[in-house]
CHARMM-style PDB file with segment names, atoms N, HN, CA, C and O in Angstrom:
ATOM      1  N   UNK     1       5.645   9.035  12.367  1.00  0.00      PROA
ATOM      2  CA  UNK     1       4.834   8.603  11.243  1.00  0.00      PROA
ATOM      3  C   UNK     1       4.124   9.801  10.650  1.00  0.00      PROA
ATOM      4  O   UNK     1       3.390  10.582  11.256  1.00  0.00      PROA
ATOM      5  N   UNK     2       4.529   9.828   9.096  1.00  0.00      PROA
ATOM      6  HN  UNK     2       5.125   9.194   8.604  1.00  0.00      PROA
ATOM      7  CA  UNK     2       3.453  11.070   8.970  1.00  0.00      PROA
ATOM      8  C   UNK     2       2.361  11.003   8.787  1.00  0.00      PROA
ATOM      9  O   UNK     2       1.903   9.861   8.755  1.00  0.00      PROA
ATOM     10  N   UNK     3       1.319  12.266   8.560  1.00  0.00      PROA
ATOM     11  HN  UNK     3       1.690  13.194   8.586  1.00  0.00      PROA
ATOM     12  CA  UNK     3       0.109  11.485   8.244  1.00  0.00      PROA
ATOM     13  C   UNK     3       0.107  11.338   6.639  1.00  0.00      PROA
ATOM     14  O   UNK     3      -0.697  10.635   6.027  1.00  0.00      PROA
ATOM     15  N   UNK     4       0.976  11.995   6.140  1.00  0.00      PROA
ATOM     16  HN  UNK     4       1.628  12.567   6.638  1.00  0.00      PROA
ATOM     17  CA  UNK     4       0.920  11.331   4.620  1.00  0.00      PROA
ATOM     18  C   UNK     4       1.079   9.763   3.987  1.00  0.00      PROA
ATOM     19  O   UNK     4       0.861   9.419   2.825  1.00  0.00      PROA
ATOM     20  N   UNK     5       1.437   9.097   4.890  1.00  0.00      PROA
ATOM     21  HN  UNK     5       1.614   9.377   5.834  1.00  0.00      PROA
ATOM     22  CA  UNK     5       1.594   7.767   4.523  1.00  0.00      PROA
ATOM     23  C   UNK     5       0.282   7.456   4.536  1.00  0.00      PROA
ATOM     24  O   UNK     5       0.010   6.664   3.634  1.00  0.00      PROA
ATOM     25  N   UNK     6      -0.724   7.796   5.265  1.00  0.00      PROA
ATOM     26  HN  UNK     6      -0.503   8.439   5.998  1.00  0.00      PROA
ATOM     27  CA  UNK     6      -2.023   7.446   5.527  1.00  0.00      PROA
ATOM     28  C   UNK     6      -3.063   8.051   4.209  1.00  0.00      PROA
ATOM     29  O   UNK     6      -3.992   7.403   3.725  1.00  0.00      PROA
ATOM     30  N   UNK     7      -2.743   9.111   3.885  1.00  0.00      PROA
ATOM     31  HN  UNK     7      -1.989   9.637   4.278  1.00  0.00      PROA
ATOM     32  CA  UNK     7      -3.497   9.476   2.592  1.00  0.00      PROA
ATOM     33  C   UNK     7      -2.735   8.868   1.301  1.00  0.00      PROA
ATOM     34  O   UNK     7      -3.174   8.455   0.228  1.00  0.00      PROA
ATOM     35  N   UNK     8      -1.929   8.934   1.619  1.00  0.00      PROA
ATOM     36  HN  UNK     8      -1.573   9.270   2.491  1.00  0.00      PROA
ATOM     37  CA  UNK     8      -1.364   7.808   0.160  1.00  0.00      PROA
ATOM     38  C   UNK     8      -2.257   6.664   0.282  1.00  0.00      PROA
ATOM     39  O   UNK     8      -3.240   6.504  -0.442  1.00  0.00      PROA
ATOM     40  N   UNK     9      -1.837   5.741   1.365  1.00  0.00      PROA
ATOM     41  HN  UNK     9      -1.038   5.871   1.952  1.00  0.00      PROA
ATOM     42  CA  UNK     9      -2.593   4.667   1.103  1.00  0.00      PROA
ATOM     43  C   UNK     9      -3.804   4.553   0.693  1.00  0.00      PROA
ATOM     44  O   UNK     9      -4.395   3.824  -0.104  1.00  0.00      PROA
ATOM     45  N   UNK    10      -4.152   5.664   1.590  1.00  0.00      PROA
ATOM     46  HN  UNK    10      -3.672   6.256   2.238  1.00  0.00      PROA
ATOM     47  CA  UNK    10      -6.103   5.720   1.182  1.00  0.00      PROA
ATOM     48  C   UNK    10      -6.766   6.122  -0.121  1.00  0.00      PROA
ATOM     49  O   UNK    10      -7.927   5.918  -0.476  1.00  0.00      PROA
ATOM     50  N   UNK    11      -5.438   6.949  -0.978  1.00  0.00      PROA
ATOM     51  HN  UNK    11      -4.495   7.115  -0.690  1.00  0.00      PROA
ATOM     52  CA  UNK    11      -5.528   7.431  -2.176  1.00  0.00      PROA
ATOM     53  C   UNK    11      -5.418   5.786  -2.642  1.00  0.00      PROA
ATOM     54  O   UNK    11      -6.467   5.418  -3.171  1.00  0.00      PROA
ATOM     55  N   UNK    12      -4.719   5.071  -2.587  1.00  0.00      PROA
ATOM     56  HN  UNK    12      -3.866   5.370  -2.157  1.00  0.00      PROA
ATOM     57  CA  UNK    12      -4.228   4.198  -3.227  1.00  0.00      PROA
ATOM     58  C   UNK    12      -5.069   3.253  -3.144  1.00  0.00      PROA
ATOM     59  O   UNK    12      -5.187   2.629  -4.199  1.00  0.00      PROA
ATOM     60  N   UNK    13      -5.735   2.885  -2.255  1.00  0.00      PROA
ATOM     61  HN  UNK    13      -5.639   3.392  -1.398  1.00  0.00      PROA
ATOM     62  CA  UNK    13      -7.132   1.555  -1.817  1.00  0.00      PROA
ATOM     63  C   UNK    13      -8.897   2.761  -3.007  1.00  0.00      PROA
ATOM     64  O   UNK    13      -9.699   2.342  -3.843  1.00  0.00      PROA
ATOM     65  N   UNK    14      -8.742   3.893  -2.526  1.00  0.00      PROA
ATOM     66  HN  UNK    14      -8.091   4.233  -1.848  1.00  0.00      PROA
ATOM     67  CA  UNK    14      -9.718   4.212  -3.369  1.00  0.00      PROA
ATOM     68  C   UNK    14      -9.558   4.396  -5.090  1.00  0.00      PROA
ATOM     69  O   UNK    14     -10.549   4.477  -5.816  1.00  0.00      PROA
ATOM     70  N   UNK    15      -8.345   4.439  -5.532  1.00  0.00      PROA
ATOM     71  HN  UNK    15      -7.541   4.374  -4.942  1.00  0.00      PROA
ATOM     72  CA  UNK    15      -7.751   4.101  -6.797  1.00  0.00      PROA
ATOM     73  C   UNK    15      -8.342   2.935  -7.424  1.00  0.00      PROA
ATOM     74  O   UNK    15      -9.250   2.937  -8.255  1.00  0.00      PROA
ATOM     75  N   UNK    16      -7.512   1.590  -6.765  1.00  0.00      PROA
ATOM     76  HN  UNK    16      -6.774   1.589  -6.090  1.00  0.00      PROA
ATOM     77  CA  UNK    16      -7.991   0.371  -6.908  1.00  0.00      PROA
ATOM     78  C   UNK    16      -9.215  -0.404  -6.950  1.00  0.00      PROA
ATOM     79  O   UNK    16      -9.463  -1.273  -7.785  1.00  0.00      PROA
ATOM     80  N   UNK    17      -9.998  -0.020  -5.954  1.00  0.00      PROA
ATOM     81  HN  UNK    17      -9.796   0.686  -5.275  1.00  0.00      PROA
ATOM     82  CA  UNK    17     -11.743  -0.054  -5.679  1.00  0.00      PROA
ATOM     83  C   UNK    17     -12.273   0.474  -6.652  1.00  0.00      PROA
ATOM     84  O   UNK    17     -13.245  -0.129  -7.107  1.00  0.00      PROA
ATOM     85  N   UNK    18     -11.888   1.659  -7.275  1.00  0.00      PROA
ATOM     86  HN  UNK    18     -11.098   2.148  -6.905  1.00  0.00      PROA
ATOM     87  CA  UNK    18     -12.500   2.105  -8.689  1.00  0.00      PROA
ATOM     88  C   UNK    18     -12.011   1.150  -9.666  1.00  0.00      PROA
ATOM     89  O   UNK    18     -12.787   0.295 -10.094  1.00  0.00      PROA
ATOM     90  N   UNK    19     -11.166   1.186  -9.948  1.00  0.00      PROA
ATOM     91  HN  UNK    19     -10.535   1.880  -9.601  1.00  0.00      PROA
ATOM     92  CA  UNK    19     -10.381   0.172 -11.337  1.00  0.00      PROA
ATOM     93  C   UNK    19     -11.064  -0.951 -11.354  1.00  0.00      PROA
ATOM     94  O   UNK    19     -11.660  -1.346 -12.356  1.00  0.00      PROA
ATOM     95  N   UNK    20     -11.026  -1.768  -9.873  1.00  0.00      PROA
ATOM     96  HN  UNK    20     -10.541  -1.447  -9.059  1.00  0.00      PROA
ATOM     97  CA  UNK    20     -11.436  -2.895  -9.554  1.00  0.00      PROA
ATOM     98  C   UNK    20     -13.018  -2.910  -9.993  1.00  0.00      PROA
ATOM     99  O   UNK    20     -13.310  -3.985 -10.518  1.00  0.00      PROA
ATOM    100  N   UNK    21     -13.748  -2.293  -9.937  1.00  0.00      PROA
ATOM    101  HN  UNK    21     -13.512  -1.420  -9.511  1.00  0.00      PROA
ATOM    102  CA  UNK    21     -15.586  -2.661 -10.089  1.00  0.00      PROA
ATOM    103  C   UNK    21     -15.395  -2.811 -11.522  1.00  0.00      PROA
ATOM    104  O   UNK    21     -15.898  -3.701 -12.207  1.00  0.00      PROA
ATOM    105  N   UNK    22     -14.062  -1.177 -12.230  1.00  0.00      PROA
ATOM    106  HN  UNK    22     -13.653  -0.454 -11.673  1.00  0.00      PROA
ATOM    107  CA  UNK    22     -14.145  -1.055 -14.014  1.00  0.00      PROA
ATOM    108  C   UNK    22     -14.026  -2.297 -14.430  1.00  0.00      PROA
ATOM    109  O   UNK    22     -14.938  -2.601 -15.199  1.00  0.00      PROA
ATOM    110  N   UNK    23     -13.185  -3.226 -14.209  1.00  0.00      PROA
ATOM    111  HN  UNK    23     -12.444  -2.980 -13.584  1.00  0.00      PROA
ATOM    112  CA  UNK    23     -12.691  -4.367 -14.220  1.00  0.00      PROA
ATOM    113  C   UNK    23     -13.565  -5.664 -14.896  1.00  0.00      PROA
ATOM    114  O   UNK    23     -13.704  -6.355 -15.905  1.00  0.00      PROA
ATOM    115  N   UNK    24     -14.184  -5.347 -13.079  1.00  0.00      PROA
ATOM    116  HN  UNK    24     -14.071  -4.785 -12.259  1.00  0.00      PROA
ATOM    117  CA  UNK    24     -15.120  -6.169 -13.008  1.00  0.00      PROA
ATOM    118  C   UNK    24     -16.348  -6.138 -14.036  1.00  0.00      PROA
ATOM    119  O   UNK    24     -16.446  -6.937 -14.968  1.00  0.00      PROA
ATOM    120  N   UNK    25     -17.080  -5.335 -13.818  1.00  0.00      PROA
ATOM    121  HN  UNK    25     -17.000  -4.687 -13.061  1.00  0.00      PROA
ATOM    122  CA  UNK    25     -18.010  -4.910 -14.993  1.00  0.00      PROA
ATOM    123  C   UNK    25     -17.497  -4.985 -16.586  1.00  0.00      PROA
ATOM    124  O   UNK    25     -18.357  -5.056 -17.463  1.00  0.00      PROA
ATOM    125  N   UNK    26     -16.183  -4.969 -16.913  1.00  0.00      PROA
ATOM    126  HN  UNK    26     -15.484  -4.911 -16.200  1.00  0.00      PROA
ATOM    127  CA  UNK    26     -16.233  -4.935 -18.283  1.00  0.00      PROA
ATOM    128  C   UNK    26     -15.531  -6.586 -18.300  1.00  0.00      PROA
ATOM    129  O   UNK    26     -14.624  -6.917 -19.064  1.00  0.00      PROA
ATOM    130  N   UNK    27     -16.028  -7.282 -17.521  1.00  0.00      PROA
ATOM    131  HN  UNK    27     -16.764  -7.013 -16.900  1.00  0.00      PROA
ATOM    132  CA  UNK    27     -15.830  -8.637 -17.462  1.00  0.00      PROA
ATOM    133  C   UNK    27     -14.131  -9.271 -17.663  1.00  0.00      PROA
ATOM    134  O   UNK    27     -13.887 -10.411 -18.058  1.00  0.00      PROA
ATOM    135  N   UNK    28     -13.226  -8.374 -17.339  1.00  0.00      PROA
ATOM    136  HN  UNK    28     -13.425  -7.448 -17.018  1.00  0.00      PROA
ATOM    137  CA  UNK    28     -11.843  -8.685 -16.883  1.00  0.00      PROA
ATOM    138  C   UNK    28     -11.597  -8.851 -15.165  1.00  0.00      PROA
ATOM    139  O   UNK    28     -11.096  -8.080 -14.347  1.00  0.00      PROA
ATOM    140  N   UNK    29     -12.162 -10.152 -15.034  1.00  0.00      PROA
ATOM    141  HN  UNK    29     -12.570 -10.779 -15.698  1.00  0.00      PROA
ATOM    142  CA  UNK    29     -11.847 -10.502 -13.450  1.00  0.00      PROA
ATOM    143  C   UNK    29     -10.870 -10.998 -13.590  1.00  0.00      PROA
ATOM    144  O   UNK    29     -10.274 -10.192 -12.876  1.00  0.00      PROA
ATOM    145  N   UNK    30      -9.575 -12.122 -14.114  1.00  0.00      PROA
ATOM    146  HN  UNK    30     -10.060 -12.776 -14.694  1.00  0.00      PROA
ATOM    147  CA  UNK    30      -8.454 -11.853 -14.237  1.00  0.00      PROA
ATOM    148  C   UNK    30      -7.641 -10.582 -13.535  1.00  0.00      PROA
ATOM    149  O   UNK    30      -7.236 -10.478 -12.377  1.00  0.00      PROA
ATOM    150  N   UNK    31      -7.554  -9.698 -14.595  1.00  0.00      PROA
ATOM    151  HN  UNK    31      -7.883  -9.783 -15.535  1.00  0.00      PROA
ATOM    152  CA  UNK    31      -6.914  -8.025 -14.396  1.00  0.00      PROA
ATOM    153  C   UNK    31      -7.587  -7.411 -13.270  1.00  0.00      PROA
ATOM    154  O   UNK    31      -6.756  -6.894 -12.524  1.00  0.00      PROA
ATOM    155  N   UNK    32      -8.593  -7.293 -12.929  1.00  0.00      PROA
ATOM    156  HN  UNK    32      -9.268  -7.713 -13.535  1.00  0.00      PROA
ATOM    157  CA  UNK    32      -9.025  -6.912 -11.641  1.00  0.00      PROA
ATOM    158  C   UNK    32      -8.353  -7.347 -10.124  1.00  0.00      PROA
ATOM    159  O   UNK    32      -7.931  -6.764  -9.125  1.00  0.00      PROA
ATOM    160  N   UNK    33      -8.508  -8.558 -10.541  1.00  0.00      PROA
ATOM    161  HN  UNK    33      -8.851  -9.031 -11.353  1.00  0.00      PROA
ATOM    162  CA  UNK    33      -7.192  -9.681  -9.134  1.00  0.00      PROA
ATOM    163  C   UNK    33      -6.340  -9.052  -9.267  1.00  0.00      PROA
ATOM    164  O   UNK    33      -6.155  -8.269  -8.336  1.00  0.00      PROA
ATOM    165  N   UNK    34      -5.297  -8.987 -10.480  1.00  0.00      PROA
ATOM    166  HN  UNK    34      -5.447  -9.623 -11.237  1.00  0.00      PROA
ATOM    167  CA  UNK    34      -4.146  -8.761 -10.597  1.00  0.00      PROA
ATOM    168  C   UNK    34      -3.628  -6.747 -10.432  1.00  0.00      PROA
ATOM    169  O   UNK    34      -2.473  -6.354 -10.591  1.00  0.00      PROA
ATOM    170  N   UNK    35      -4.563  -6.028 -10.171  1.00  0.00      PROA
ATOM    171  HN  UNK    35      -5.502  -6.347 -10.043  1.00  0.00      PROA
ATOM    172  CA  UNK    35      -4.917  -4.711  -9.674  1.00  0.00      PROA
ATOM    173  C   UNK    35      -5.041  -4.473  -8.314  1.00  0.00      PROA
ATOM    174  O   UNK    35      -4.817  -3.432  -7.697  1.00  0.00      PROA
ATOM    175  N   UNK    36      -5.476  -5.702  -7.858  1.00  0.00      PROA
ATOM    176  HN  UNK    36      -5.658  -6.548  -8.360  1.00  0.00      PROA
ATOM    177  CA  UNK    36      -5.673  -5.545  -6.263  1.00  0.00      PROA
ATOM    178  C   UNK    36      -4.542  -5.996  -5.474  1.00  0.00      PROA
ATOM    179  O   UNK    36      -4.253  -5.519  -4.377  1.00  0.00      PROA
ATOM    180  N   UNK    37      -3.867  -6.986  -6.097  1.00  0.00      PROA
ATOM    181  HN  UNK    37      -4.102  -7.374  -6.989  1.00  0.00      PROA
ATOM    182  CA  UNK    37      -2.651  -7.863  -6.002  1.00  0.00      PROA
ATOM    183  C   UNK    37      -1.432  -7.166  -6.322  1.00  0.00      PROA
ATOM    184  O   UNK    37      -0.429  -7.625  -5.775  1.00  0.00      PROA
ATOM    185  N   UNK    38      -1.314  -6.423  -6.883  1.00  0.00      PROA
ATOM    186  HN  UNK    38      -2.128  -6.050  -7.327  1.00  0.00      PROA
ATOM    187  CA  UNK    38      -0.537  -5.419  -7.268  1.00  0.00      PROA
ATOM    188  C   UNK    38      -0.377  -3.797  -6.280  1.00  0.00      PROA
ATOM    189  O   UNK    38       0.617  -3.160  -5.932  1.00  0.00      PROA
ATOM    190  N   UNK    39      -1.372  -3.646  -6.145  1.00  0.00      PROA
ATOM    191  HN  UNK    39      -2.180  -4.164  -6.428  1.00  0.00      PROA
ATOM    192  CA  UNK    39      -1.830  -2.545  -4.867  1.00  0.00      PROA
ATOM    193  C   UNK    39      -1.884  -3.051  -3.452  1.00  0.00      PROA
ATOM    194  O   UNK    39      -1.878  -2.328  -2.455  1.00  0.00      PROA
ATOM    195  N   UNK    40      -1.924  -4.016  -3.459  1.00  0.00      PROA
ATOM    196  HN  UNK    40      -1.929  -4.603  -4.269  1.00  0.00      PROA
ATOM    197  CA  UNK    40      -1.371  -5.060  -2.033  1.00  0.00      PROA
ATOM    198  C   UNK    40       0.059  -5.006  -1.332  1.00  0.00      PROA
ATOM    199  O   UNK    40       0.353  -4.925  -0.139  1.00  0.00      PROA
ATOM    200  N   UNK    41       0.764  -5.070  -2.357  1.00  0.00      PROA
ATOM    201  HN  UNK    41       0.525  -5.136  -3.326  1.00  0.00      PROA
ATOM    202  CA  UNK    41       2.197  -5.214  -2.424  1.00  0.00      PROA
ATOM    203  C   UNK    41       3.125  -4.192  -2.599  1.00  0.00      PROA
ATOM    204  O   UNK    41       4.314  -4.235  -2.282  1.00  0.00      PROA
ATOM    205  N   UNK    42       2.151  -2.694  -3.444  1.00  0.00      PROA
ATOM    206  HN  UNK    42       1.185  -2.658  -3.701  1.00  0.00      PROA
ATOM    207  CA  UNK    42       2.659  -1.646  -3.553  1.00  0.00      PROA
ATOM    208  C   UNK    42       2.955  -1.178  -1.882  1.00  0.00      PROA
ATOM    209  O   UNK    42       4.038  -0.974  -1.333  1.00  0.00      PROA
ATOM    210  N   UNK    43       1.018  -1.067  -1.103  1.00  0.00      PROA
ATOM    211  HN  UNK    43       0.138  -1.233  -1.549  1.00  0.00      PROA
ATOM    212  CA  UNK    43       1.403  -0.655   0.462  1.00  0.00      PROA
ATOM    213  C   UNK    43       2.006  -1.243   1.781  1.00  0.00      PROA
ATOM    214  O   UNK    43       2.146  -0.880   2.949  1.00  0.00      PROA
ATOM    215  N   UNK    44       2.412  -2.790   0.681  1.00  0.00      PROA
ATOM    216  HN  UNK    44       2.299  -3.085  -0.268  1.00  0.00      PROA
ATOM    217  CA  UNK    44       2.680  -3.710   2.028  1.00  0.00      PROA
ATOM    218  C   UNK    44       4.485  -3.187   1.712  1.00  0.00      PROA
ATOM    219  O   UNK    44       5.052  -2.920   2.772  1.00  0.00      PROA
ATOM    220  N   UNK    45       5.321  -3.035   0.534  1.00  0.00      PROA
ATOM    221  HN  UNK    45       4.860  -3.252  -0.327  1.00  0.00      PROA
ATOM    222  CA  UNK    45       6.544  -1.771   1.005  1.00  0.00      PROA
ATOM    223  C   UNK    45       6.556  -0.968   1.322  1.00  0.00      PROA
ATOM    224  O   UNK    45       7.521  -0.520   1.941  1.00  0.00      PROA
ATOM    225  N   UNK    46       5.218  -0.154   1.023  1.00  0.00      PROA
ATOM    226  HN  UNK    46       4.434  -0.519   0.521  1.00  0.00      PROA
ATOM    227  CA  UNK    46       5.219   0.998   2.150  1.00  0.00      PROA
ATOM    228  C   UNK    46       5.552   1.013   3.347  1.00  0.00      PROA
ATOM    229  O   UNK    46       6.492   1.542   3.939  1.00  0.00      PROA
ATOM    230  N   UNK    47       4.447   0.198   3.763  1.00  0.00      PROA
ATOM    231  HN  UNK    47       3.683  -0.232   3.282  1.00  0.00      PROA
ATOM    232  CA  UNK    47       4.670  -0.091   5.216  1.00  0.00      PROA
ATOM    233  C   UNK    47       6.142  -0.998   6.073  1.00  0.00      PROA
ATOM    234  O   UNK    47       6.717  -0.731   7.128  1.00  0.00      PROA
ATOM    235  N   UNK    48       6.308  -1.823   5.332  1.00  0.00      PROA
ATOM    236  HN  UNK    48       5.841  -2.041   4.475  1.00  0.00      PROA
ATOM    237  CA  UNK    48       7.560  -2.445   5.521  1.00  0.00      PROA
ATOM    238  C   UNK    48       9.293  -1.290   5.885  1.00  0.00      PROA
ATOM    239  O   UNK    48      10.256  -1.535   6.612  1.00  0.00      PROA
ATOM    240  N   UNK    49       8.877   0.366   4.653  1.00  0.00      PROA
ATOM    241  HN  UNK    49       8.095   0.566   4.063  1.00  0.00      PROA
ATOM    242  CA  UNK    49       9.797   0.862   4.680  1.00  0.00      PROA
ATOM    243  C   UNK    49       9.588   1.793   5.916  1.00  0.00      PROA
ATOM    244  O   UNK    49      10.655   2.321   6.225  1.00  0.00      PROA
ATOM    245  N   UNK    50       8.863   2.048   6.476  1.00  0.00      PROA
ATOM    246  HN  UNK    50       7.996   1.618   6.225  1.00  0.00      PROA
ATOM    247  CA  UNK    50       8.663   2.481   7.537  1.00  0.00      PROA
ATOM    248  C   UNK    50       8.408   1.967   8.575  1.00  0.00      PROA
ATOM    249  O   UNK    50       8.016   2.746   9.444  1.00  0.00      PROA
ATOM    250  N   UNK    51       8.498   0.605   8.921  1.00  0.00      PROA
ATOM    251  HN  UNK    51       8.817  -0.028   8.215  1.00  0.00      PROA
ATOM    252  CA  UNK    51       8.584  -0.058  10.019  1.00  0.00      PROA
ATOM    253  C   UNK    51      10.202  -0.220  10.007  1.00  0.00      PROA
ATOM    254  O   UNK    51      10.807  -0.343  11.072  1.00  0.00      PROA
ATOM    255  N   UNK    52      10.861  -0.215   8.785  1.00  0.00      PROA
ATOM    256  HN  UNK    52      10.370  -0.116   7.920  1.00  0.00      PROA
ATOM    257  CA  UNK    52      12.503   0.091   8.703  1.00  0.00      PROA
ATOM    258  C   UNK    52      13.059   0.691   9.420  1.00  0.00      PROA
ATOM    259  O   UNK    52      13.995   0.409  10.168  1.00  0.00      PROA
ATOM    260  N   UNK    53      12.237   2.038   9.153  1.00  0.00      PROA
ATOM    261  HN  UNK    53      11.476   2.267   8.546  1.00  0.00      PROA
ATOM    262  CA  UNK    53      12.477   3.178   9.717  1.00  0.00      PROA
ATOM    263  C   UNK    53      12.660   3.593  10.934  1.00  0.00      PROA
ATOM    264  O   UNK    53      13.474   4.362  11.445  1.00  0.00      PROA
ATOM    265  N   UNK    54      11.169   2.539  11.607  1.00  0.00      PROA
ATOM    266  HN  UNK    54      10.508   1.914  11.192  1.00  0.00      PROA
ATOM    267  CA  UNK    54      11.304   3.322  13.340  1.00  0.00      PROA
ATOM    268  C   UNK    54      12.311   2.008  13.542  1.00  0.00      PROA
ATOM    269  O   UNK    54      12.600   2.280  14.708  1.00  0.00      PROA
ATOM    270  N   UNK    55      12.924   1.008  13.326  1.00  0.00      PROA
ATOM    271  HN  UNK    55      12.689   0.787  12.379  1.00  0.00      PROA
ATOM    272  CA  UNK    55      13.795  -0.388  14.090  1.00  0.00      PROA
ATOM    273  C   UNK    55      15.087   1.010  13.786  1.00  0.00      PROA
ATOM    274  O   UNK    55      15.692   1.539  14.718  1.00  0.00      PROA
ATOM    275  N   UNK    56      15.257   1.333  12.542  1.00  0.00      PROA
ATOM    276  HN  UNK    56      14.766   0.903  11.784  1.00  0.00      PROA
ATOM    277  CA  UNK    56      16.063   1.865  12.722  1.00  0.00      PROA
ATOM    278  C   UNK    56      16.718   3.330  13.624  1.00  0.00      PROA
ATOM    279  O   UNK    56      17.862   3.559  14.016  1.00  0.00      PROA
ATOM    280  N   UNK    57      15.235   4.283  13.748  1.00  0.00      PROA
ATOM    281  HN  UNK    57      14.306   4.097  13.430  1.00  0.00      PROA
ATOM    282  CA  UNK    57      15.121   5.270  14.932  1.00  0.00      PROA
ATOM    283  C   UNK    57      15.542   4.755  16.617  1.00  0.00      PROA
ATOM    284  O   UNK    57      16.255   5.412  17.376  1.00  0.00      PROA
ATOM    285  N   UNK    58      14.862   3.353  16.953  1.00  0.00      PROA
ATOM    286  HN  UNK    58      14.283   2.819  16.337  1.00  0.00      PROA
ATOM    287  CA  UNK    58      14.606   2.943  17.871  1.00  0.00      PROA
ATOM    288  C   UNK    58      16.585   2.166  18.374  1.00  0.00      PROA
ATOM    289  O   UNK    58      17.077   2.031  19.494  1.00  0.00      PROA
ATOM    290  N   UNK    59      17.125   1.873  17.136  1.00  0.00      PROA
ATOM    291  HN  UNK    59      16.725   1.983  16.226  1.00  0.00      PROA
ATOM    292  CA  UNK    59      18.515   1.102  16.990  1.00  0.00      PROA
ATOM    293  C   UNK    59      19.654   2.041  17.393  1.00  0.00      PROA
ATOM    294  O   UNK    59      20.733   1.661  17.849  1.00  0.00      PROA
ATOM    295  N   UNK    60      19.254   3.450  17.151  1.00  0.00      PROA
ATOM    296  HN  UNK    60      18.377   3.758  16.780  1.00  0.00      PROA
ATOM    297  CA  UNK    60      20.176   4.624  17.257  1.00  0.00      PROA
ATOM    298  C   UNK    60      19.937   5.404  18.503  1.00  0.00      PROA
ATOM    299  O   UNK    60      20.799   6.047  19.100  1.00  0.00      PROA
ATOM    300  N   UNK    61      18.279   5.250  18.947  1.00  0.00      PROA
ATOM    301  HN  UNK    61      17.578   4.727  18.461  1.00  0.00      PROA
ATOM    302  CA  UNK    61      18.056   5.692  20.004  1.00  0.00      PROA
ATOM    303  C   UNK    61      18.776   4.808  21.284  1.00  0.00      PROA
ATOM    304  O   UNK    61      19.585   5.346  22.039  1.00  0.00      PROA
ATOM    305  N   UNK    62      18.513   3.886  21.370  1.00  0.00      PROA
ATOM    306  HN  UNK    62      17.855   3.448  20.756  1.00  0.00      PROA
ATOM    307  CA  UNK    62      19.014   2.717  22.058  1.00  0.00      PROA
ATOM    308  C   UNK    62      21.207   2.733  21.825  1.00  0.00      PROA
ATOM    309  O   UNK    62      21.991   2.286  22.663  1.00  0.00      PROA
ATOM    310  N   UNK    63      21.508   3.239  20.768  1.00  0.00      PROA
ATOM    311  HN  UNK    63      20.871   3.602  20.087  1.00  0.00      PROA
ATOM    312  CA  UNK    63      22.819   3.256  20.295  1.00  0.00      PROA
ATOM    313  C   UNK    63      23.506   1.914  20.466  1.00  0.00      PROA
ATOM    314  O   UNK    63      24.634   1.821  20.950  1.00  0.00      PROA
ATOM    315  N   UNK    64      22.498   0.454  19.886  1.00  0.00      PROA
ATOM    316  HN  UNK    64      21.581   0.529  19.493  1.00  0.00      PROA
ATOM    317  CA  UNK    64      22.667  -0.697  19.281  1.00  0.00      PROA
ATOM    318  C   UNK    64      23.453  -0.439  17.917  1.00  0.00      PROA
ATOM    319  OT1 UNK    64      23.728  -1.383  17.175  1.00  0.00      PROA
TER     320      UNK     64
END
């Protein structure tokens, strides 16, 4: 795992948390949901492609 997956994300949650208050405050709570909901789903493939990754490390290691 690198540790770059970890600063992406964290880039990516402190991205959103900003947008999200802009959002909020200029009274688009709608678009704010749909910012967080959107950044949800961006790191939940992240993570998905790298849990790919080690089944697939772990599939070759094993030589399944």
């Amino acid at each position: 795992m690198n540790v770059d997956l970890i600063f992406k994300i964290a880039a990516i949650g402190i991205l959103v948390s900003v947008l999200n208050q802009v959002l909020v405050r200029a009274g688009r709570d709608e678009q704010a949901t749909m910012v967080t909901l959107t950044a949800l789903v961006v790191v939940l493939m992240m993570v998905v492609q790298e849990i790919a990754r080690l089944f697939t490390m772990v599939k070759g290691l094993f030589g399944l």
